[in-house]
C-alpha positions as CSV (number, residue, x, y, z in Angstrom):
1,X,265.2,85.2,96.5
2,X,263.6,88.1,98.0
3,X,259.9,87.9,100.0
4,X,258.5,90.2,97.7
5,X,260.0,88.7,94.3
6,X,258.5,85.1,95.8
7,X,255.1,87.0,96.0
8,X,255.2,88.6,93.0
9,X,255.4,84.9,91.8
10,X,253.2,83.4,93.3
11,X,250.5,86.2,92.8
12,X,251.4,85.8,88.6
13,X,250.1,82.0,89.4
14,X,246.7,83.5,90.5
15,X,247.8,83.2,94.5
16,X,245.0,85.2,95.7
17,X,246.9,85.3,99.9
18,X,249.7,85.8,97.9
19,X,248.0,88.9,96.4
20,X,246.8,90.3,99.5
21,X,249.9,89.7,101.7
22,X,251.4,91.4,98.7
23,X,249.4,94.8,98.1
24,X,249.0,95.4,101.9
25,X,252.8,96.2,101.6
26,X,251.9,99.1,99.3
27,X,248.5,100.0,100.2
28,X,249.3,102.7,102.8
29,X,251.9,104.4,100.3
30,X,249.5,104.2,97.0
31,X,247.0,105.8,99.0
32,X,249.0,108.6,100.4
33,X,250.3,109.5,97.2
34,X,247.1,109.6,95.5
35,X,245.3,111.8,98.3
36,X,248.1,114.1,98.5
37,X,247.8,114.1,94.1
38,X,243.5,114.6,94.6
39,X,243.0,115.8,98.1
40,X,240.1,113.8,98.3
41,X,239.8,111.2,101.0
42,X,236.6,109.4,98.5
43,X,239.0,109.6,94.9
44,X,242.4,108.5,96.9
45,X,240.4,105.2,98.1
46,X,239.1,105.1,94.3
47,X,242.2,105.2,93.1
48,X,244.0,102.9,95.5
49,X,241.1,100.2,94.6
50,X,242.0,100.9,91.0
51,X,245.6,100.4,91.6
52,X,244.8,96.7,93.2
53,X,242.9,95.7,90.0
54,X,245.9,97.2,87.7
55,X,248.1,94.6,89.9
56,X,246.2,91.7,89.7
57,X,246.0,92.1,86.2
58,X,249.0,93.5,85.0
59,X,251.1,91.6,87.5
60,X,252.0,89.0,84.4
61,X,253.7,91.9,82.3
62,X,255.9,92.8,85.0
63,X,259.3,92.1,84.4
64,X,261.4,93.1,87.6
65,X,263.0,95.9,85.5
66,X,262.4,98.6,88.0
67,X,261.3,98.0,91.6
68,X,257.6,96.6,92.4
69,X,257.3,100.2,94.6
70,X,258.5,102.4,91.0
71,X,256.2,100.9,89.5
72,X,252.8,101.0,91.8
73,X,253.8,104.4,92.1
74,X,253.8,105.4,88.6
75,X,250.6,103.9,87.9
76,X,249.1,105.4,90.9
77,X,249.9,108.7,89.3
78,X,249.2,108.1,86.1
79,X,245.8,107.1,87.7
80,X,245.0,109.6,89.7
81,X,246.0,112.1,86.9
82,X,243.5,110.4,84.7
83,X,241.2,110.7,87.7
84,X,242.0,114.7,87.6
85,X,241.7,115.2,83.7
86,X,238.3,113.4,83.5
87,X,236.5,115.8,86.9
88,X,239.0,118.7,86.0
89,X,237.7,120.2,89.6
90,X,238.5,122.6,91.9
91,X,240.2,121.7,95.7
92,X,240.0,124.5,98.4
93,X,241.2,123.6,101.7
94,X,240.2,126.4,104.4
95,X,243.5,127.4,106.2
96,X,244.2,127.0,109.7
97,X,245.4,128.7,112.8
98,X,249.4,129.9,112.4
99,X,250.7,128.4,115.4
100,X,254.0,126.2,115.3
101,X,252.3,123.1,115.4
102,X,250.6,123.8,112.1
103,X,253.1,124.2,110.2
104,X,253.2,120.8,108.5
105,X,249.5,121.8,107.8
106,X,250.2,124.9,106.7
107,X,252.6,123.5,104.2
108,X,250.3,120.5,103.0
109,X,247.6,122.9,102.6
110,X,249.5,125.5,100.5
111,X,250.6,122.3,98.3
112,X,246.9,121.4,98.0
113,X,245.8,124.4,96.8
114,X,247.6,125.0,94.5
115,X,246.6,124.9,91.1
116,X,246.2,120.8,89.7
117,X,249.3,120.8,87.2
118,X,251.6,122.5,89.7
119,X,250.7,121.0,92.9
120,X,251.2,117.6,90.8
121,X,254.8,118.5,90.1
122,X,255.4,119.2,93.3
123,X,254.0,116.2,94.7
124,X,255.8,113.8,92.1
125,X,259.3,115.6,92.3
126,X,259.4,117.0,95.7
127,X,257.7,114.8,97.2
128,X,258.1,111.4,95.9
129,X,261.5,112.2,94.0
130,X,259.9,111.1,90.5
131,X,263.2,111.7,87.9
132,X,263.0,114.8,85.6
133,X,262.6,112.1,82.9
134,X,259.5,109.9,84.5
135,X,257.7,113.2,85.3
136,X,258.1,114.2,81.8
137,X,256.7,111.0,80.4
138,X,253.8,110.8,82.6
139,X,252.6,114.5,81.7
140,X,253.4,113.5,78.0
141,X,255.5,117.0,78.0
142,X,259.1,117.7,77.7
143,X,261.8,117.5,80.5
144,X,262.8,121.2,79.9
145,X,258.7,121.4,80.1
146,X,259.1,120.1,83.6
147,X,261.9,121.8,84.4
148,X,260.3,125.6,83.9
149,X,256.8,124.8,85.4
150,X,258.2,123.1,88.1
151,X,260.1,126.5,89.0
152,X,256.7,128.1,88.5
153,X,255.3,125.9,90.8
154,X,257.6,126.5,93.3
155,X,257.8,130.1,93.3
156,X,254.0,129.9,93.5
157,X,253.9,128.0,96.6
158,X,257.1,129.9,98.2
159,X,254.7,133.1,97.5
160,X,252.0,131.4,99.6
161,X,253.9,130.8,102.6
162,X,255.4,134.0,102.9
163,X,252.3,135.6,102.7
164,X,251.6,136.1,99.3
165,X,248.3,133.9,99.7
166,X,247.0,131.5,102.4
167,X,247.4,134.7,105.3
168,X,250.9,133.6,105.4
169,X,253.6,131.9,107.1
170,X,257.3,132.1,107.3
171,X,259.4,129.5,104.8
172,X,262.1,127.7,106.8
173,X,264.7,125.9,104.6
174,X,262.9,122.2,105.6
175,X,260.3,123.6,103.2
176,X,260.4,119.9,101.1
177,X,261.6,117.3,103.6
178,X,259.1,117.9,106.0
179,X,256.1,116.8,103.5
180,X,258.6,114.0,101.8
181,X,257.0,110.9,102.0
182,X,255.3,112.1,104.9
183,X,251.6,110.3,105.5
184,X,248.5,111.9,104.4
185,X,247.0,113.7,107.4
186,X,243.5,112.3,107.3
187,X,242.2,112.2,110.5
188,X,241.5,116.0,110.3
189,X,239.1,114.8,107.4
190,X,237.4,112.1,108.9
């Protein structure tokens, strides 16, 4: 049996090490996907302490169907999307000098401003590689839905590298691997 299926057990006993030693596995990769989902150092913590509490109290109900990691990850989204719908605000991230070294910067900033329903597509597909069919089911829309604002998305971003918005900067064709499960750049916040 697997370390983290003799965790999970232990944890559905009310192991509280067990716990720990379990979400630290996770805790780096919940929080990365829900700052690069808010863009907000403060909500991404929130939402990462939420995501503990769902564990520990959902742990019971989880059946080994899909992997522990599909599954934190979908309730991190779902959570930071409920997060998003209840302030509904507004991120604007200042851009940055256009030298080659800020290009990953560039790109993450671009993604973060965005507007909320697009840069969360492109975080969840691109990004994280959520299926058509998950994406769809979290946003309680269609996968054709997806699909078409996902294309919008997309274009809307390309326009802001190549200079549309954001001053500009030229699209290579690493566009999506280089932010692909990439870690949040935070030190630039703190």
């Amino acid at each position: 049996m697997k370390v983290e299926h003799v965790l999970i057990e232990k944890v559905k006993r009310g192991d509280p090490k067990a716990f720990q030693e379990l979400f630290s596995r996770f805790e780096r990769d919940i929080y990365t996907l829900a700052y690069r989902l808010l863009g907000n150092r403060e909500d991404a913590e929130d939402v990462t302490q939420e995501v503990a509490w769902i564990l520990w109290s959902k742990i019971k109900s989880f059946r080994n169907e899909s992997s522990l990691s599909t599954w934190l990850y979908r309730v991190t989204a779902n959570t930071a999307l409920q997060l998003l719908r209840k302030k509904r605000k507004i991120i604007y991230v200042e851009p940055s000098a256009h030298t080659a070294e800020d290009m990953h910067l560039m790109l993450e900033m671009a993604v973060m401003d965005l507007p909320e329903n697009q840069r969360t597509l492109i975080v969840l597909r691109d990004i994280y590689n959520f299926p058509m069919k998950e994406i769809a089911r979290m946003l309680d829309i269609s996968e054709e839905n997806v699909r078409v604002q996902l294309h919008r998305a997309r274009k809307a971003l390309r326009k802001r590298l190549e200079g549309g918005e954001n001053g500009g900067m030229q699209r290579s064709s690493g566009t999506n691997t280089s932010l692909r499960k990439g870690r949040a750049d935070e030190k630039s916040n703190e």
